[in-house]
GUPA-177590 format. One record per residue (C-alpha): y, x, z; residue in one letter. Coordinates in steps of 0.25 Angstrom, whole numbers. Last residue first. Layout:
BEGIN
v Y	u X	w Z	rest a
...
This chain:
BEGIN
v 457	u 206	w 493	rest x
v 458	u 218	w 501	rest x
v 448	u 227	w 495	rest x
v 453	u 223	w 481	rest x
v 467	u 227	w 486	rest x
v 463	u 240	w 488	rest x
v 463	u 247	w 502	rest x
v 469	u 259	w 501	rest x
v 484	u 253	w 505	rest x
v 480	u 246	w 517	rest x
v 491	u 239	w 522	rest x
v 497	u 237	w 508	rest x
v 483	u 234	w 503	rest x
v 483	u 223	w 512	rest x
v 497	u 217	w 508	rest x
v 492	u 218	w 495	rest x
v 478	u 213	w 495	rest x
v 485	u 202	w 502	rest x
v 495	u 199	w 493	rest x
v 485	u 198	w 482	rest x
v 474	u 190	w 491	rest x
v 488	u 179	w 495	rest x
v 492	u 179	w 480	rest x
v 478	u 174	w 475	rest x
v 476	u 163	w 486	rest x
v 491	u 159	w 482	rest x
v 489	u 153	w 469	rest x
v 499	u 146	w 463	rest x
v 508	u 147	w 474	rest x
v 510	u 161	w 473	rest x
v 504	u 162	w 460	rest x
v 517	u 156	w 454	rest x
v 519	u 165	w 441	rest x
v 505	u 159	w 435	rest x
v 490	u 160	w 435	rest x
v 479	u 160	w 426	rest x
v 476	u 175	w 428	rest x
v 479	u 181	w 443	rest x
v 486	u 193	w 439	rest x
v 485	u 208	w 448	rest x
v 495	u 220	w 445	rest x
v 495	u 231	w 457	rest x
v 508	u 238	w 460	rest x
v 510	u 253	w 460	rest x
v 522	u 255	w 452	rest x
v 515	u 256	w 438	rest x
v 508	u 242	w 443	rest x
v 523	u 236	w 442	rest x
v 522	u 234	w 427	rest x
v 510	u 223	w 428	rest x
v 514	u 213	w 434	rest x
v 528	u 212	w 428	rest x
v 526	u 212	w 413	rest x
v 512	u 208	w 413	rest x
v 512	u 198	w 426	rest x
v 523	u 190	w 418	rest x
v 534	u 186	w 425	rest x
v 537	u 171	w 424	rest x
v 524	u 165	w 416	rest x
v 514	u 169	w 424	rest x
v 501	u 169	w 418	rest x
v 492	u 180	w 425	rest x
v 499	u 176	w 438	rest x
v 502	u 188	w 444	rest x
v 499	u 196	w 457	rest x
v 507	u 210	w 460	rest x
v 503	u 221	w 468	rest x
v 508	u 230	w 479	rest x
v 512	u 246	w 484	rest x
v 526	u 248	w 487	rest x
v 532	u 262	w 481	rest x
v 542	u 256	w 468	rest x
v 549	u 268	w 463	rest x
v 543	u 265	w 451	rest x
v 547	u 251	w 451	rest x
v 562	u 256	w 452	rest x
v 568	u 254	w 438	rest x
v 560	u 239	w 441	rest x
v 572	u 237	w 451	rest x
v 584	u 241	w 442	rest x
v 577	u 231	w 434	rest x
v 577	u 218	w 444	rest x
v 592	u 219	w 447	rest x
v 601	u 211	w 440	rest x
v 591	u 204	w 433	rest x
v 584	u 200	w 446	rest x
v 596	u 197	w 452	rest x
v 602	u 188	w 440	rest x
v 587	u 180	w 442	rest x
v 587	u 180	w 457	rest x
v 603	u 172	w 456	rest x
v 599	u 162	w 447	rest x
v 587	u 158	w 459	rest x
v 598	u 160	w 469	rest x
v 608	u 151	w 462	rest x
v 595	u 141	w 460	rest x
v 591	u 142	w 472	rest x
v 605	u 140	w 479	rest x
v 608	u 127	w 471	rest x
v 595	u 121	w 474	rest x
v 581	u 114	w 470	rest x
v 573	u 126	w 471	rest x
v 572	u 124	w 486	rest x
v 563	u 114	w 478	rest x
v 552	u 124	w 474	rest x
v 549	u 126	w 489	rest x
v 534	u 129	w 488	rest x
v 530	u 116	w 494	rest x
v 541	u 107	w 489	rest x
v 542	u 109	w 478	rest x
v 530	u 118	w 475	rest x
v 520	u 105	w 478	rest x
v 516	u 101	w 466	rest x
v 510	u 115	w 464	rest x
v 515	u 122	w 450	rest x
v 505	u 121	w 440	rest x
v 499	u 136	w 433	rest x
v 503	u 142	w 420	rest x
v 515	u 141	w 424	rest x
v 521	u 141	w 438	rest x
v 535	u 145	w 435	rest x
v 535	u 137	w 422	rest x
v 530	u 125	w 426	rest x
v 538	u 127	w 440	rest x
v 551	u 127	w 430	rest x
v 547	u 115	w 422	rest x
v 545	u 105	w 434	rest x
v 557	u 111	w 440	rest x
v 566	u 108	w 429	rest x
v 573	u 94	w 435	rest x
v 574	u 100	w 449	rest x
v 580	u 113	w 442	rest x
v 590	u 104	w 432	rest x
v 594	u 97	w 446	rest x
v 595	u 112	w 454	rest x
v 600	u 119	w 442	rest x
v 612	u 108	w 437	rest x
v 623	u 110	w 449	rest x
v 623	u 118	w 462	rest x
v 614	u 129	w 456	rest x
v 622	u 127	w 441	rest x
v 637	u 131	w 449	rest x
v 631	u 142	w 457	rest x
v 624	u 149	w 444	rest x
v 637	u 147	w 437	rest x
v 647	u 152	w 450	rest x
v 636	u 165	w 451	rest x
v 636	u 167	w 434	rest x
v 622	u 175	w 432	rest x
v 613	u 163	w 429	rest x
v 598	u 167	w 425	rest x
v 593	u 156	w 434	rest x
v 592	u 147	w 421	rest x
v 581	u 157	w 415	rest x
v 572	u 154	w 425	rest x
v 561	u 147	w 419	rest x
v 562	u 155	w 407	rest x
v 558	u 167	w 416	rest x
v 571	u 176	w 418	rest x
v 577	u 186	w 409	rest x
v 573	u 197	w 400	rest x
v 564	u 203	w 412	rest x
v 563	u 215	w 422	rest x
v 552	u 218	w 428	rest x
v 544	u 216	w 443	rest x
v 546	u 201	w 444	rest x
v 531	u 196	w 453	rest x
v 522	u 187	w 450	rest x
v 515	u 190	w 464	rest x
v 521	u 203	w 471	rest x
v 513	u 209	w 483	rest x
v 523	u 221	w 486	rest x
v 518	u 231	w 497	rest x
v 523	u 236	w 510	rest x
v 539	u 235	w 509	rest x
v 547	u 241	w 520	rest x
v 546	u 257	w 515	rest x
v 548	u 252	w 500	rest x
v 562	u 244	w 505	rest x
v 570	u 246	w 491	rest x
v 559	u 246	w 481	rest x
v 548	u 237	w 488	rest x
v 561	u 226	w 491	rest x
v 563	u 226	w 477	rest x
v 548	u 225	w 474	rest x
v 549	u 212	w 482	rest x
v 560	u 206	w 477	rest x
v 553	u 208	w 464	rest x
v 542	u 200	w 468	rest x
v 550	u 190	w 473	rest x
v 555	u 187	w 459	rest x
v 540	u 184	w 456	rest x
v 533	u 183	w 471	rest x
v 535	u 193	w 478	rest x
v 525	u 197	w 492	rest x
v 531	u 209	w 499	rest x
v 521	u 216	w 509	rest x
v 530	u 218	w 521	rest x
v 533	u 232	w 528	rest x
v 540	u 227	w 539	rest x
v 544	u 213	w 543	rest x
v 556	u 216	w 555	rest x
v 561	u 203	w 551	rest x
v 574	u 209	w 552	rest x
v 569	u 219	w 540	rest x
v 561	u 208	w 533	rest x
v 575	u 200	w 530	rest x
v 582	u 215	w 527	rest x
v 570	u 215	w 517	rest x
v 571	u 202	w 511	rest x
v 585	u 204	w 508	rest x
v 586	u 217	w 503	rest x
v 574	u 211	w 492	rest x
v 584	u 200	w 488	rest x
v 593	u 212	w 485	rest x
v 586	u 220	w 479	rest x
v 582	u 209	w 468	rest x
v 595	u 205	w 466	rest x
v 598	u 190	w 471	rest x
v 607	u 197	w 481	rest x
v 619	u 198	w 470	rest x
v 620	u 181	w 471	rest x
v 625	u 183	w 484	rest x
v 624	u 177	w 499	rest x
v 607	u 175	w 499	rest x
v 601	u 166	w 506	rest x
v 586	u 161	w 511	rest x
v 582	u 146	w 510	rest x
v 574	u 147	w 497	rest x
v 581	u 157	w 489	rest x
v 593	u 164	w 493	rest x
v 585	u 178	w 497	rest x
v 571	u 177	w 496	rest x
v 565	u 166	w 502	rest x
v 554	u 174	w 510	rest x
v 541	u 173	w 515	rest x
v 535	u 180	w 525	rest x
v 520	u 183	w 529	rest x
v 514	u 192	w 541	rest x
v 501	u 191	w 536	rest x
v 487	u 188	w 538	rest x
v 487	u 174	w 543	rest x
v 500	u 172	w 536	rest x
v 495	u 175	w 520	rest x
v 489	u 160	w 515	rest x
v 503	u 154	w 523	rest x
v 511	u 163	w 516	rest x
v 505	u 161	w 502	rest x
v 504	u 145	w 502	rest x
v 517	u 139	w 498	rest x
v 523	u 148	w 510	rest x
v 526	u 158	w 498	rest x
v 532	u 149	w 487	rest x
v 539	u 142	w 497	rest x
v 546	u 156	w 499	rest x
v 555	u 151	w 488	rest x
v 555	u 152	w 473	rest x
v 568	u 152	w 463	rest x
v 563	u 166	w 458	rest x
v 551	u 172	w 468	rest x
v 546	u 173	w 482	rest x
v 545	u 184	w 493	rest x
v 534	u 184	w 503	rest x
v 533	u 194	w 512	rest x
v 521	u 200	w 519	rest x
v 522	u 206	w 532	rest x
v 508	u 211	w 536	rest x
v 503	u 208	w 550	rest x
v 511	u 208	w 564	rest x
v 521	u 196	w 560	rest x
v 508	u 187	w 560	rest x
v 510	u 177	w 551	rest x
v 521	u 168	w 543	rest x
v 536	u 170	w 539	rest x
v 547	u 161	w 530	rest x
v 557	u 165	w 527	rest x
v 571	u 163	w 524	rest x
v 579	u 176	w 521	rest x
v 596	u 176	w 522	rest x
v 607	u 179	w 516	rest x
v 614	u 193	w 512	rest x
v 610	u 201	w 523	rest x
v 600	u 194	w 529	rest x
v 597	u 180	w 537	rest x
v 584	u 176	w 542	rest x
v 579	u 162	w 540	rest x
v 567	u 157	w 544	rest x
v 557	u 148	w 537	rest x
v 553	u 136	w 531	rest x
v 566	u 131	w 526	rest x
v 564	u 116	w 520	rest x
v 557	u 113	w 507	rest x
v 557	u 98	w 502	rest x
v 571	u 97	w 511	rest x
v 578	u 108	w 505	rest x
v 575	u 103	w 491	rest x
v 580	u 88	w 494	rest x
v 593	u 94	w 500	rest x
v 593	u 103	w 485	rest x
v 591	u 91	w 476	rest x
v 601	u 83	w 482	rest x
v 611	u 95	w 480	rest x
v 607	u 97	w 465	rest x
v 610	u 83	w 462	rest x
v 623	u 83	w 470	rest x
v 626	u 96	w 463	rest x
v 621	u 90	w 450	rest x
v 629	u 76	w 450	rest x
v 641	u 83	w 454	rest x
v 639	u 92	w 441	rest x
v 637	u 79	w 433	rest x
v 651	u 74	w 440	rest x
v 658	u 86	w 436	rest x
v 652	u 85	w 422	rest x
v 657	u 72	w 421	rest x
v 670	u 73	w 424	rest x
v 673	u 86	w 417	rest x
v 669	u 77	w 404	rest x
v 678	u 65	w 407	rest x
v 690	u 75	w 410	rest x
v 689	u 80	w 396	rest x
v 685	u 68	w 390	rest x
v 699	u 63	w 396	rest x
């Protein structure tokens, strides 16, 4: 009887979660509904978001771990439309895009993705805006497709291989597919609604996250199964495939630079700023300011990718002489 008793409750607590985590989910679809387009790919599909003239320079945007392209049309896109030709990404199976397996959270992958969405978009020689995990997307795509990509604007960028996830991320490092399904439809999305608090303290440290990200940066996509699966699934992908990926950095032929927070406290500008100027790329921080600069402070990010993106088009002129 004490058996049944406890089988009983647990079922009926798990219940209680996935009704839980099924309310919270309609609720986050309805604070931030699709923006853009969808086009399908080879494995899934790309949402985007795109802005300004088709005729000038491509850039595209590519956002980081458990983020959207929210982070992006926040402020960045619309501060770089009247020059550019600007598209945001969700990368594959976050946001409102798709991806059919667990293996095609590996960085080439997710990188194959973008570029055969670009390739039907006909978007030719792009500047390649990553932030953080989508940094390292991005130098995937400059390894495999260097003759399609233009240069690499990469703000807090992964570049190097690391013991293990950032604390606040330690509970995506889930490798069992029915045990990552089973905790996306049950606990993660109420204990994630609960934490959230904590965890954009941490992501945003030193600095305050905006009271708006919710809702205006599209932090309550976060608040579902498939977010959480993808997000467990981004961590297992990076570690299954992010150090055959730095064994090429010398092979690496895209010119760019990379933007820090001074004080970021997920990937230290130090140990993945600064390794990367050896293969070409300049190394600049922005003292006092944290992993998020994206939102945090976009004025800075949209004169760095500028002075990219024009130094691309005109590769003798310096970026001092752009800014």
């Amino acid at each position: 009887m004490t058996f049944l008793i406890i089988v009983l409750f647990v079922a009926v607590f798990f219940g209680a979660m996935n009704l839980w985590t099924r309310k919270l989910t309609q609720d986050g679809g309805r604070r931030v509904p699709q923006l853009g387009q969808i086009q399908p790919v080879p494995g899934g599909s790309i949402h985007y978001v795109e802005k300004g003239d088709p005729s000038n320079q491509s850039l595209v945007l590519i956002h980081g771990l458990t983020g959207q392209l929210q982070h992006y049309t926040y402020a960045l896109v619309d501060m770089l439309a009247d020059d550019y030709h600007v598209i945001a990404v969700d990368r594959p199976g976050c946001g409102y895009s798709t991806r059919e397996s667990a293996d095609l959270g590996r960085l080439p992958e997710q990188g194959r993705m973008i570029q055969e969405f670009l390739d039907i978009k006909g978007v030719s020689d792009p500047v390649l805006v990553g932030h953080s995990l989508g940094g390292a997307v991005s130098l995937a795509m400059a390894l495999d497709y260097p003759d399609k990509v233009k240069a690499l604007a990469l703000l807090a960028p992964l570049t190097q291989v690391m013991s293990g996830p950032p604390p606040v991320f330690k509970p995506l490092e889930i490798r069992t597919e029915w045990l990552r399904n089973f905790i996306g439809n049950t606990i993660a999305v109420p204990m994630a609604a609960k934490t959230a608090p904590h965890a954009l303290s941490a992501v945003f440290d030193p600095e305050r996250a905006p009271d708006d990200f919710l809702d205006r940066a599209g932090g309550a996509l976060g608040l579902r199964p498939s977010a959480f699966i993808t997000a467990s699934q981004d961590v297992v992908g990076i570690d299954d495939s992010l150090e055959a990926q730095v064994a090429r950095y010398p092979d690496l032929k895209v010119p760019g630079g990379i933007l820090y927070g001074a004080q970021d406290a997920i990937l230290s500008p130090t140990a993945h700023g600064a390794p990367m100027t050896q293969y070409g790329l300049t190394n600049e921080q922005i003292e006092g300011l944290g992993h998020m600069i994206l939102i945090t402070a976009p004025d800075a990010c949209a004169t760095f990718i500028r002075s990219i993106a024009e130094g691309a088009v005109n590769p003798n002129q310096s970026a001092s002489e752009t800014g």
